[in-house]
N, C-alpha and C positions, 0 to 999 in steps of 0.2 A: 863650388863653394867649399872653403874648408875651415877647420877651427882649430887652434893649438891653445892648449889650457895643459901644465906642469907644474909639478909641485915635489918637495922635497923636504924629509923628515927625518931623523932616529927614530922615530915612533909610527909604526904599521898608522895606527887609524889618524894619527896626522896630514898622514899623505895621505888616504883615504878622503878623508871627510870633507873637504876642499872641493875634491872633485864629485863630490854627488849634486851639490845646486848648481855648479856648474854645468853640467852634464843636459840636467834637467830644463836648463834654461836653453842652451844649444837644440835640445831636441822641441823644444815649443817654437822658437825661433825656424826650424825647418820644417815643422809639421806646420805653422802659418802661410808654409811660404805653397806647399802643395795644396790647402784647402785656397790661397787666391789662385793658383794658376789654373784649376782646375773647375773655377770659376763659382765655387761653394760662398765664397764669401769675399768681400772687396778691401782693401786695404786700411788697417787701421778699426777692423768688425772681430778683431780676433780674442776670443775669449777662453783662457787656460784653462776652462772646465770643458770645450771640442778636446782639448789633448788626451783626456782623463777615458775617452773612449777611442781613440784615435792612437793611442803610444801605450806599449806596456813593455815588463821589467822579461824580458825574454830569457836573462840568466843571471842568476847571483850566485856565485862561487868562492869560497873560502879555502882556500888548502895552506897545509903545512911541509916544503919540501924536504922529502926526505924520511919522513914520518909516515907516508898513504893518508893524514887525515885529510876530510876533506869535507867542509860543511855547505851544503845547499842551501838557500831560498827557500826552498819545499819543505828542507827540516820545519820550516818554522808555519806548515800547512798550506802554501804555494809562494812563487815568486810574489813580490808584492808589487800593487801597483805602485804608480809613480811616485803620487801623493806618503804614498806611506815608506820609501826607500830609506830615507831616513832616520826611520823610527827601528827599520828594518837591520839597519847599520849599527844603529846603536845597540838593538836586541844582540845580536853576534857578539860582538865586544863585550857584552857583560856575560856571556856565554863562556867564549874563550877564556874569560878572566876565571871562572867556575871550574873549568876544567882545567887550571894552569897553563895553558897553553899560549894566554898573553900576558906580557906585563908592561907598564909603561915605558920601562927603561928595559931594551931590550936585551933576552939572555945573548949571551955568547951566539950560538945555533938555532936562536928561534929567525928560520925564513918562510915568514907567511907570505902568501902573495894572492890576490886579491883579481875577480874577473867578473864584471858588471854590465853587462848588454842593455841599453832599452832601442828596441826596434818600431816602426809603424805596424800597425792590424794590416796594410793592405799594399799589393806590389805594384799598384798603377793609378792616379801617373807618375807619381812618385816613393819613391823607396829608399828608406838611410834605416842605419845600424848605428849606434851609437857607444863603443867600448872604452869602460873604466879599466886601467891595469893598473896594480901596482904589484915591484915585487922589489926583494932584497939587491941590491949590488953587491960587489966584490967588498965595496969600501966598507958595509955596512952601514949605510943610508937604505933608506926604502924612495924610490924613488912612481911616482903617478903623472901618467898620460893620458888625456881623452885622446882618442881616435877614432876622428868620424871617417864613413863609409856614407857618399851621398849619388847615388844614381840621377839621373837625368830627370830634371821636374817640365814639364808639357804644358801646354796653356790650357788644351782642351784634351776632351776623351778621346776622339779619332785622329788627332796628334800623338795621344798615347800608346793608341794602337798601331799607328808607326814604328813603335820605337820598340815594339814588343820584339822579343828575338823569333827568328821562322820559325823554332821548337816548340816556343812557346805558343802561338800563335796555329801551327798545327795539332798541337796536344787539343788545345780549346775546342777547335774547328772536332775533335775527334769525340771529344767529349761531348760535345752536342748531336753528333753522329746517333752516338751509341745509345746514347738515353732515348732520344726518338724509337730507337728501335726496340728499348727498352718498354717504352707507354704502348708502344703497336702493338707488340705482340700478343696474340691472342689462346694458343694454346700452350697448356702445361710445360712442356719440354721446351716452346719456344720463350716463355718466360722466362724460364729457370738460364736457360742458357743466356737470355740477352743479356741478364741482369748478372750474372757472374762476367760474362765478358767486360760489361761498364766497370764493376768494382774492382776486377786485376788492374784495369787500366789505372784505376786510382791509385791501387796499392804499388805498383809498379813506376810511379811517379815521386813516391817517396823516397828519401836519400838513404841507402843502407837496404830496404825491403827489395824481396826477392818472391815471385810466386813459383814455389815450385811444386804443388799439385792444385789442379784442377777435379772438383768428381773424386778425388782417393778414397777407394772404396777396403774398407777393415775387415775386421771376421765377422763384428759384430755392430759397426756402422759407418756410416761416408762424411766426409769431410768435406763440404763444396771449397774450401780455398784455405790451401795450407801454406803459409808465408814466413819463410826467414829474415829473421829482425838480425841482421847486423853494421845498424845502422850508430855511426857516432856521432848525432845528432842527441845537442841537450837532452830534451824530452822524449824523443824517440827509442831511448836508451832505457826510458823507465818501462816500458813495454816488454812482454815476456818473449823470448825465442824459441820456440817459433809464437807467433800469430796464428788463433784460427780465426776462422770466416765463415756465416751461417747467410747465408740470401735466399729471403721468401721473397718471391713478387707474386703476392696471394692478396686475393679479393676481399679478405678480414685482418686486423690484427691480429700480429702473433699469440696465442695464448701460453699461460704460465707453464702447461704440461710440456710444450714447446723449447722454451725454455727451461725446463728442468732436464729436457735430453740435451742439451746443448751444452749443459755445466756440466754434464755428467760426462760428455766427451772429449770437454777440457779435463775434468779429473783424472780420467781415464789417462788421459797423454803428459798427465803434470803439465799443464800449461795453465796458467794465470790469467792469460789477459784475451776475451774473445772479442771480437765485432759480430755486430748484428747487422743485415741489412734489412729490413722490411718495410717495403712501399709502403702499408699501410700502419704502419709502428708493430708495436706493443699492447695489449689489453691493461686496462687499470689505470689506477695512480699511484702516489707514492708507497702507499700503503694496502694496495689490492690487487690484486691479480698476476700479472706478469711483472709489471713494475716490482710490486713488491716480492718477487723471489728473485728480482736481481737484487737490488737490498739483503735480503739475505743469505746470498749466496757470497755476496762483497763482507758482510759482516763476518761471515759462519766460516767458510773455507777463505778468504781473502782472494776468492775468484771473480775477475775484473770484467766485465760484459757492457760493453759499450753499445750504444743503439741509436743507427741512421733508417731515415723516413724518406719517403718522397721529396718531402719538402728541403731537405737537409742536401738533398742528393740535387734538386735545381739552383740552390746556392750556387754549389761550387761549378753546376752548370754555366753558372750568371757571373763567376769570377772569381769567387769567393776560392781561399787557399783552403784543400781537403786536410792539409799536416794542420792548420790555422783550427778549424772546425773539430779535427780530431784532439786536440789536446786543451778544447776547452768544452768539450763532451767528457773528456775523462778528469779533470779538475769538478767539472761539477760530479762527477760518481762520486770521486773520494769524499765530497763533501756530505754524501746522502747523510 
């Protein structure tokens, strides 16, 4: 299945704006086409508000070449969804127009050029990407292309899992290994270890992440999973480098004092952005206990402490994308 949609302007958001309903209608059109074959719903049942949880704006990109500017989606407090791309486009532009950087009749050397993803939540049975480009030519026109990216859509689930590639299909098989051996485990050292083992597996699965200590033990404390982020992935890039990694597979939630040694050996390392793992979470709520000294530690040092449960952890057992669950775990922090 494929779509050609072009357009062509003197004016950046000319060629722009065209292609965002455009875009948005392509991708309802092929997220219909994966909720029938997948047997969610029958032909002619399809309702634009399944898209609205089903498709999101996986990257909005603004840059100016030649300049390093370069303005994100997130500037404006995350990518937006789909519903609101739009409004999102428009916001920019009168942005640009504030900081001189656009005008309608273009300067001489303004080459903006413009990069808009919307992707599916989910890689099976079906999978598309959806990219908006525009950028300057030689001639000085701006010229815009959709280009879809649409993987193979399946009638049913165990058709899907045909179609999974062996890597993938073994990573799962391994994932489901490990966690088992994660819930069995019965003494201290056999916890600690199963539960670091499953979570490399995780972080080793993301594009860019590297685990390069296990257990690194300091003058003055241990690190169960030290990971280098150089990863050039959108969102994966907003991530500190290194990653650390804290894993309790303990019989209570973590508590706040807990977590205050865990910020503190981020501070320690100047690292920003930690993960948590613990089977049984966190103590508190927003406002109490553990929960709220990540709150202030996000507010206070701008140190980022993300936190996976049990339950977070049989998701991605059950299929669910770990990069998917990690980066709207850390969209909801920045919102505390």
């Amino acid at each position: 299945m494929s779509f050609e949609f072009k357009t062509k302007s003197n004016d950046f958001f000319d060629a722009l704006r065209p292609l965002v309903p455009k875009a948005i209608e392509i991708a309802h059109i092929c997220y219909e086409q994966v909720l029938i074959k997948d047997g969610r719903i029958k032909e002619g049942e399809y309702d634009k508000t399944q898209g609205l949880t089903g498709l999101f704006v996986s990257e909005l990109d603004i840059s100016q070449k030649g300049s390093g500017f370069k303005l994100e989606g997130r500037a404006f407090g995350s990518t937006p969804q789909i519903e609101d791309l739009d409004r999102a486009v428009n916001a920019i532009q009168d942005y640009l127009s504030i900081l001189g950087l656009y005008n309608p009749v273009p300067f001489p050397d303004e080459c903006l050029e413009a990069r808009i993803v919307i992707e599916t939540m989910f890689f099976s049975p079906g999978a598309f990407s959806i990219l908006m480009h525009v950028s300057r030519s030689m001639d000085g026109e701006y010229y815009g292309d959709i280009i879809v990216s649409y993987e193979v859509i399946v009638s049913d689930v165990e058709d899907a899992k045909s179609h999974l590639t062996e890597t993938a299909l073994i990573r799962n098989q391994k994932y489901e290994e490990l966690f088992r051996i994660v819930q069995k485990a019965e003494s201290n050292d056999e916890k600690k270890v199963a539960l670091e083992n499953f979570v490399s597996l995780l972080v080793k699965d993301l594009p860019g992440f590297e685990v390069r200590y296990i257990d690194k033990r300091g003058i003055d404390n241990e690190i169960d999973i030290y990971v280098v982020n150089e990863s050039q992935d959108n969102f994966l890039m907003q991530l500190s480098n290194p990653v650390l990694i804290e894993c309790r597979n303990w019989s209570q939630p973590m508590p706040a004092n807990a977590i205050r040694d865990f910020a503190g050996k981020l501070r320690d390392k100047s690292v920003n952005t930690g993960i948590i793992v613990s089977i049984k979470g966190v103590t508190g709520t927003e406002h109490t206990a553990a929960k709220a000294s990540i709150r202030t530690f996000l507010s206070r040092d701008k140190i980022k402490i993300i936190v996976f449960d049990e339950k977070d952890l049989e998701k991605v057992v059950e299929g669910e994308s770990f990069r998917s669950l990690l980066r709207d775990k850390y969209y909801e922090l920045m919102t505390y």
